[in-house]
Phi, psi and omega in degrees: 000327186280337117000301163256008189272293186318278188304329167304322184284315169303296185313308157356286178265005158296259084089266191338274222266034170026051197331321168233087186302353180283303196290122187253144183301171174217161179243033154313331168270358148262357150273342189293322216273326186289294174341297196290334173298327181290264193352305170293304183294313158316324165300301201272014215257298183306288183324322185291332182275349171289311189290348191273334201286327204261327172311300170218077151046033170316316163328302196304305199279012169070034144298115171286148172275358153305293182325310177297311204299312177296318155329275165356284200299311206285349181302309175296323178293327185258035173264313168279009158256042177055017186313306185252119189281327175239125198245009170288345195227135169246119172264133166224128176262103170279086219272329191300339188270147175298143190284336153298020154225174217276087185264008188252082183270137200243122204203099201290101209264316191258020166271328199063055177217159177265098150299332156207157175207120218213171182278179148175151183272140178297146154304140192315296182307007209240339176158195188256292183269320188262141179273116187225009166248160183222179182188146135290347227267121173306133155064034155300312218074353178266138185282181185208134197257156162150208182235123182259183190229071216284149167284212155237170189285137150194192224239121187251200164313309181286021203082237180287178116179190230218138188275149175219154166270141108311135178252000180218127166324138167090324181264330176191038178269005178256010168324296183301324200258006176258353198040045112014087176206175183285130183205138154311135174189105191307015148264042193200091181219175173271333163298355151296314196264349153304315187290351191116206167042236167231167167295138140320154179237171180233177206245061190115352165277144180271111190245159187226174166320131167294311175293013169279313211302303156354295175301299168301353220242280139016316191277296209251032192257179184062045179129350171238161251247098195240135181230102182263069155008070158218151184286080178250123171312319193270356168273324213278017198225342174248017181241126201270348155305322156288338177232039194277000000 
Protein backbone atom coordinates (compact mmCIF):
# COMPACT_ATOMS: atom_id res chain seq x y z
CA UNK A 1 0.00 0.00 0.00
CA UNK A 2 2.86 2.51 0.82
CA UNK A 3 4.04 1.92 -2.48
CA UNK A 4 0.73 3.74 -4.05
CA UNK A 5 0.24 6.02 -1.26
CA UNK A 6 3.20 7.89 -1.75
CA UNK A 7 3.77 9.00 -5.21
CA UNK A 8 -0.01 10.20 -4.91
CA UNK A 9 0.61 12.06 -1.98
CA UNK A 10 3.75 13.50 -3.42
CA UNK A 11 2.26 14.63 -6.73
CA UNK A 12 -0.93 15.72 -4.37
CA UNK A 13 1.51 18.18 -2.80
CA UNK A 14 3.79 19.37 -5.89
CA UNK A 15 0.20 20.66 -7.23
CA UNK A 16 -0.98 22.43 -3.67
CA UNK A 17 2.29 24.82 -2.71
CA UNK A 18 2.84 25.16 -6.18
CA UNK A 19 6.91 24.45 -6.15
CA UNK A 20 7.52 25.63 -9.83
CA UNK A 21 5.07 28.00 -11.16
CA UNK A 22 6.51 27.67 -14.45
CA UNK A 23 5.35 23.88 -14.82
CA UNK A 24 1.37 23.96 -15.28
CA UNK A 25 -0.63 20.94 -13.64
CA UNK A 26 -1.51 17.88 -15.78
CA UNK A 27 -3.83 14.97 -15.05
CA UNK A 28 -1.35 12.28 -15.41
CA UNK A 29 -1.96 12.03 -12.03
CA UNK A 30 -5.33 11.18 -11.92
CA UNK A 31 -5.15 8.37 -14.47
CA UNK A 32 -1.99 6.90 -12.51
CA UNK A 33 -4.52 6.98 -9.47
CA UNK A 34 -7.47 5.55 -11.81
CA UNK A 35 -4.90 2.82 -12.90
CA UNK A 36 -4.48 1.57 -9.09
CA UNK A 37 -7.93 1.61 -8.50
CA UNK A 38 -8.27 -0.89 -11.33
CA UNK A 39 -5.40 -2.54 -10.26
CA UNK A 40 -6.53 -3.12 -6.77
CA UNK A 41 -10.02 -3.81 -6.97
CA UNK A 42 -8.51 -6.74 -9.97
CA UNK A 43 -5.82 -7.88 -6.74
CA UNK A 44 -8.63 -7.60 -4.39
CA UNK A 45 -11.35 -9.69 -6.98
CA UNK A 46 -8.37 -12.82 -7.16
CA UNK A 47 -7.98 -12.88 -3.57
CA UNK A 48 -11.40 -13.17 -2.67
CA UNK A 49 -11.73 -16.17 -5.25
CA UNK A 50 -8.51 -17.92 -3.66
CA UNK A 51 -9.69 -17.44 -0.65
CA UNK A 52 -13.30 -19.31 -1.22
CA UNK A 53 -11.40 -21.82 -3.58
CA UNK A 54 -9.07 -22.74 -0.35
CA UNK A 55 -11.54 -22.13 2.47
CA UNK A 56 -13.49 -25.11 0.91
CA UNK A 57 -11.09 -27.06 -0.38
CA UNK A 58 -11.99 -27.33 -3.86
CA UNK A 59 -8.39 -28.63 -4.45
CA UNK A 60 -9.28 -31.59 -2.72
CA UNK A 61 -12.22 -32.16 -4.41
CA UNK A 62 -10.20 -32.09 -7.50
CA UNK A 63 -11.66 -28.65 -9.12
CA UNK A 64 -8.74 -26.84 -11.00
CA UNK A 65 -8.30 -23.31 -9.93
CA UNK A 66 -8.54 -22.39 -13.35
CA UNK A 67 -11.98 -23.63 -13.86
CA UNK A 68 -12.96 -21.64 -10.34
CA UNK A 69 -11.01 -18.40 -11.28
CA UNK A 70 -13.12 -18.48 -14.70
CA UNK A 71 -16.37 -19.28 -12.99
CA UNK A 72 -15.82 -16.59 -10.54
CA UNK A 73 -15.13 -13.98 -12.84
CA UNK A 74 -17.87 -14.68 -15.28
CA UNK A 75 -20.59 -15.55 -12.28
CA UNK A 76 -19.67 -11.95 -11.09
CA UNK A 77 -19.83 -10.41 -14.48
CA UNK A 78 -22.86 -11.78 -15.17
CA UNK A 79 -24.34 -10.50 -11.82
CA UNK A 80 -23.63 -7.09 -12.63
CA UNK A 81 -25.10 -7.34 -15.39
CA UNK A 82 -28.40 -8.57 -13.72
CA UNK A 83 -28.10 -11.74 -16.03
CA UNK A 84 -28.61 -14.21 -12.99
CA UNK A 85 -32.01 -14.04 -10.86
CA UNK A 86 -31.06 -16.45 -8.33
CA UNK A 87 -27.66 -15.94 -7.30
CA UNK A 88 -27.09 -18.08 -4.22
CA UNK A 89 -25.65 -21.48 -6.42
CA UNK A 90 -22.82 -21.41 -9.00
CA UNK A 91 -22.69 -24.73 -10.83
CA UNK A 92 -19.40 -25.77 -12.44
CA UNK A 93 -18.48 -28.81 -14.91
CA UNK A 94 -14.90 -29.36 -15.14
CA UNK A 95 -14.53 -30.98 -18.55
CA UNK A 96 -10.34 -30.71 -18.18
CA UNK A 97 -10.89 -33.99 -15.70
CA UNK A 98 -11.74 -37.46 -16.69
CA UNK A 99 -15.66 -38.28 -17.05
CA UNK A 100 -14.90 -40.76 -14.34
CA UNK A 101 -14.42 -38.74 -11.83
CA UNK A 102 -16.91 -36.51 -9.82
CA UNK A 103 -16.29 -33.06 -12.04
CA UNK A 104 -19.78 -31.47 -11.55
CA UNK A 105 -19.72 -28.80 -8.48
CA UNK A 106 -22.41 -27.38 -7.04
CA UNK A 107 -21.34 -24.25 -4.89
CA UNK A 108 -23.83 -22.63 -2.28
CA UNK A 109 -21.85 -18.99 -3.03
CA UNK A 110 -23.86 -17.53 -0.18
CA UNK A 111 -22.79 -20.05 2.61
CA UNK A 112 -19.42 -20.79 1.07
CA UNK A 113 -20.07 -24.25 1.04
CA UNK A 114 -20.09 -27.20 -1.86
CA UNK A 115 -23.23 -28.97 -1.57
CA UNK A 116 -22.63 -31.20 -4.15
CA UNK A 117 -20.06 -33.25 -6.33
CA UNK A 118 -21.12 -35.46 -8.74
CA UNK A 119 -20.55 -37.40 -11.94
CA UNK A 120 -21.84 -36.01 -15.07
CA UNK A 121 -21.52 -36.45 -18.76
CA UNK A 122 -19.89 -35.55 -22.10
CA UNK A 123 -21.21 -35.49 -25.60
CA UNK A 124 -20.40 -39.00 -27.83
CA UNK A 125 -18.55 -36.30 -30.22
CA UNK A 126 -16.91 -34.25 -27.63
CA UNK A 127 -14.39 -37.30 -26.74
CA UNK A 128 -14.03 -40.97 -24.89
CA UNK A 129 -12.87 -40.52 -21.41
CA UNK A 130 -11.68 -36.79 -21.78
CA UNK A 131 -13.97 -34.32 -23.80
CA UNK A 132 -11.42 -32.36 -25.68
CA UNK A 133 -14.08 -31.38 -28.69
CA UNK A 134 -17.00 -28.67 -28.50
CA UNK A 135 -19.74 -27.28 -30.73
CA UNK A 136 -22.32 -24.88 -31.02
CA UNK A 137 -23.73 -26.99 -33.76
CA UNK A 138 -27.63 -28.81 -33.89
CA UNK A 139 -26.98 -32.46 -34.01
CA UNK A 140 -22.95 -32.06 -33.30
CA UNK A 141 -23.46 -34.45 -30.42
CA UNK A 142 -21.02 -32.15 -28.79
CA UNK A 143 -20.98 -30.41 -25.68
CA UNK A 144 -20.55 -26.61 -25.36
CA UNK A 145 -18.63 -24.60 -23.24
CA UNK A 146 -19.30 -21.30 -21.34
CA UNK A 147 -21.69 -20.14 -19.32
CA UNK A 148 -25.58 -21.07 -19.05
CA UNK A 149 -28.61 -19.79 -17.81
CA UNK A 150 -30.67 -22.80 -15.91
CA UNK A 151 -34.42 -22.58 -16.66
CA UNK A 152 -37.59 -24.22 -15.86
CA UNK A 153 -38.15 -27.77 -15.59
CA UNK A 154 -40.19 -30.63 -17.55
CA UNK A 155 -40.60 -33.87 -18.07
CA UNK A 156 -39.09 -35.71 -21.18
CA UNK A 157 -37.82 -39.14 -22.20
CA UNK A 158 -35.31 -38.95 -19.84
CA UNK A 159 -37.88 -38.00 -17.12
CA UNK A 160 -37.59 -34.59 -14.65
CA UNK A 161 -34.89 -32.56 -16.45
CA UNK A 162 -33.89 -28.77 -16.82
CA UNK A 163 -33.52 -26.33 -19.73
CA UNK A 164 -30.78 -24.09 -20.13
CA UNK A 165 -29.89 -20.68 -22.11
CA UNK A 166 -26.69 -20.40 -23.41
CA UNK A 167 -25.19 -16.69 -23.01
CA UNK A 168 -22.67 -16.29 -25.01
CA UNK A 169 -23.13 -15.74 -28.87
CA UNK A 170 -21.35 -18.41 -31.16
CA UNK A 171 -20.06 -20.74 -28.25
CA UNK A 172 -23.47 -21.83 -26.75
CA UNK A 173 -26.64 -19.82 -27.66
CA UNK A 174 -28.35 -22.89 -29.84
CA UNK A 175 -28.59 -24.55 -26.53
CA UNK A 176 -32.35 -24.23 -26.22
CA UNK A 177 -32.95 -24.93 -29.83
CA UNK A 178 -30.47 -27.99 -29.55
CA UNK A 179 -32.38 -29.12 -26.55
CA UNK A 180 -29.36 -29.05 -24.08
CA UNK A 181 -30.40 -29.56 -20.85
CA UNK A 182 -29.76 -31.15 -17.54
CA UNK A 183 -31.04 -35.04 -17.18
CA UNK A 184 -30.73 -37.89 -15.35
CA UNK A 185 -29.20 -41.09 -17.28
CA UNK A 186 -28.18 -44.45 -16.18
CA UNK A 187 -24.88 -44.61 -17.92
CA UNK A 188 -23.39 -42.08 -15.38
CA UNK A 189 -23.04 -43.87 -12.20
CA UNK A 190 -20.30 -44.67 -9.79
CA UNK A 191 -20.13 -48.31 -11.24
CA UNK A 192 -19.51 -47.02 -14.40
CA UNK A 193 -16.54 -45.37 -13.06
CA UNK A 194 -15.62 -47.98 -11.16
CA UNK A 195 -15.12 -50.13 -13.96
CA UNK A 196 -12.78 -48.07 -15.91
CA UNK A 197 -12.92 -46.78 -19.37
CA UNK A 198 -15.09 -43.93 -19.76
CA UNK A 199 -18.43 -42.62 -18.64
CA UNK A 200 -21.41 -43.01 -20.68
CA UNK A 201 -21.96 -39.99 -23.08
CA UNK A 202 -25.12 -38.48 -23.98
CA UNK A 203 -25.67 -36.56 -27.02
CA UNK A 204 -24.39 -32.82 -25.40
CA UNK A 205 -26.17 -32.74 -22.77
CA UNK A 206 -24.43 -32.89 -19.03
CA UNK A 207 -26.41 -35.84 -17.49
CA UNK A 208 -26.02 -36.92 -14.18
CA UNK A 209 -26.59 -39.86 -11.87
CA UNK A 210 -30.22 -40.67 -11.93
CA UNK A 211 -30.57 -40.82 -8.75
CA UNK A 212 -29.05 -37.47 -8.37
CA UNK A 213 -30.86 -35.68 -10.74
CA UNK A 214 -33.84 -34.96 -8.85
CA UNK A 215 -31.99 -32.95 -6.07
CA UNK A 216 -29.74 -31.26 -8.65
CA UNK A 217 -32.13 -30.28 -10.50
CA UNK A 218 -34.30 -29.21 -7.49
CA UNK A 219 -30.98 -27.03 -6.40
CA UNK A 220 -30.23 -25.36 -9.22
CA UNK A 221 -33.09 -24.86 -11.39
CA UNK A 222 -35.08 -21.17 -12.32
CA UNK A 223 -32.12 -18.43 -12.73
CA UNK A 224 -28.43 -19.97 -11.97
CA UNK A 225 -25.42 -19.67 -13.09
CA UNK A 226 -24.27 -23.05 -15.10
CA UNK A 227 -20.54 -23.18 -16.11
CA UNK A 228 -18.85 -25.44 -18.52
CA UNK A 229 -15.15 -25.70 -18.11
CA UNK A 230 -12.17 -26.52 -20.39
CA UNK A 231 -8.83 -25.25 -21.24
CA UNK A 232 -9.55 -24.22 -24.49
CA UNK A 233 -7.63 -21.11 -26.00
CA UNK A 234 -10.32 -20.62 -28.63
CA UNK A 235 -13.50 -20.67 -25.99
CA UNK A 236 -10.94 -18.59 -23.11
CA UNK A 237 -9.92 -16.09 -25.79
CA UNK A 238 -13.55 -15.69 -27.69
CA UNK A 239 -15.51 -15.37 -24.94
CA UNK A 240 -16.95 -11.92 -24.11
CA UNK A 241 -17.93 -12.84 -20.60
CA UNK A 242 -14.27 -13.89 -19.35
CA UNK A 243 -13.32 -10.78 -20.99
CA UNK A 244 -15.46 -8.11 -20.04
Amino acid sequence: MKNLIFPISLGFLCSSFAINPAVQPTNRMPEATAYSTVSMEVKLTADAATALYEEMQLAQSGLSKAAFDQAWKGYHTLLAQKKISRHQYLTICDFSQSSLKKRMYIIDMENNELVKNTYVAHGQNSGLEYATSFSNKPESLQSSLGFFLTERTYTGKHGLSLRMTGLEPGINDKAMERAIVIHGADYVNAGRAAGGGYMGRSWGCPAVPMNEVNTIIATIKNGTCLFIYHPQKNYQQGSKILND
